[in-house]
N, C-alpha and C positions, 0 to 999 in steps of 0.2 A: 545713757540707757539706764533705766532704772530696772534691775533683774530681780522679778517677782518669786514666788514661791513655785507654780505649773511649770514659769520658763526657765527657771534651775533644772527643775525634774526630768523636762524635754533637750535641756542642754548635756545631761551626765546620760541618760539611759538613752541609746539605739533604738530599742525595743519601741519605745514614745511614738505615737502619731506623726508629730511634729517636730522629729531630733531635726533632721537634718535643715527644717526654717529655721530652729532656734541656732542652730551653729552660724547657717549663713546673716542674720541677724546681730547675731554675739560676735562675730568677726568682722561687722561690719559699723559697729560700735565703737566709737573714741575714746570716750569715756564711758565705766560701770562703776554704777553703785547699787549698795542694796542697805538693808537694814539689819540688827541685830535678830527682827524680831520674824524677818523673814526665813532665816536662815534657821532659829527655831524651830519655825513651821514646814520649812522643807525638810527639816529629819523626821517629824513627826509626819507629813505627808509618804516619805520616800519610805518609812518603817509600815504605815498603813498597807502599803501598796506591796507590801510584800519583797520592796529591792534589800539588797544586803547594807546591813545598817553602817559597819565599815566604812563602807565607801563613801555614804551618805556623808557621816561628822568630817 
């Protein structure tokens, strides 16, 4: 499973539309990879969106 920047966001915050597919998804996953460049993008998504920055890095 390749883990994007949305389904990082949907996997940490509850709050998300989509927490609990990306859980059941994410733990239904062998293997996860992601990239350097996504993981960027997810703090800088997850800071937009007003979640607490913390927890994001």
């Amino acid at each position: 499973m390749f883990l994007d920047t949305s389904g990082l966001l949907c996997l940490q915050y509850h709050t998300e539309p989509l927490h609990n597919c990306a859980i059941t998804e994410y733990e239904k996953a062998k293997i996860r990879i992601t990239h350097n460049y996504v993981i960027a993008e997810y703090v800088a998504l997850a800071t937009a969106r007003k979640f607490p920055r913390s927890p994001s890095v």
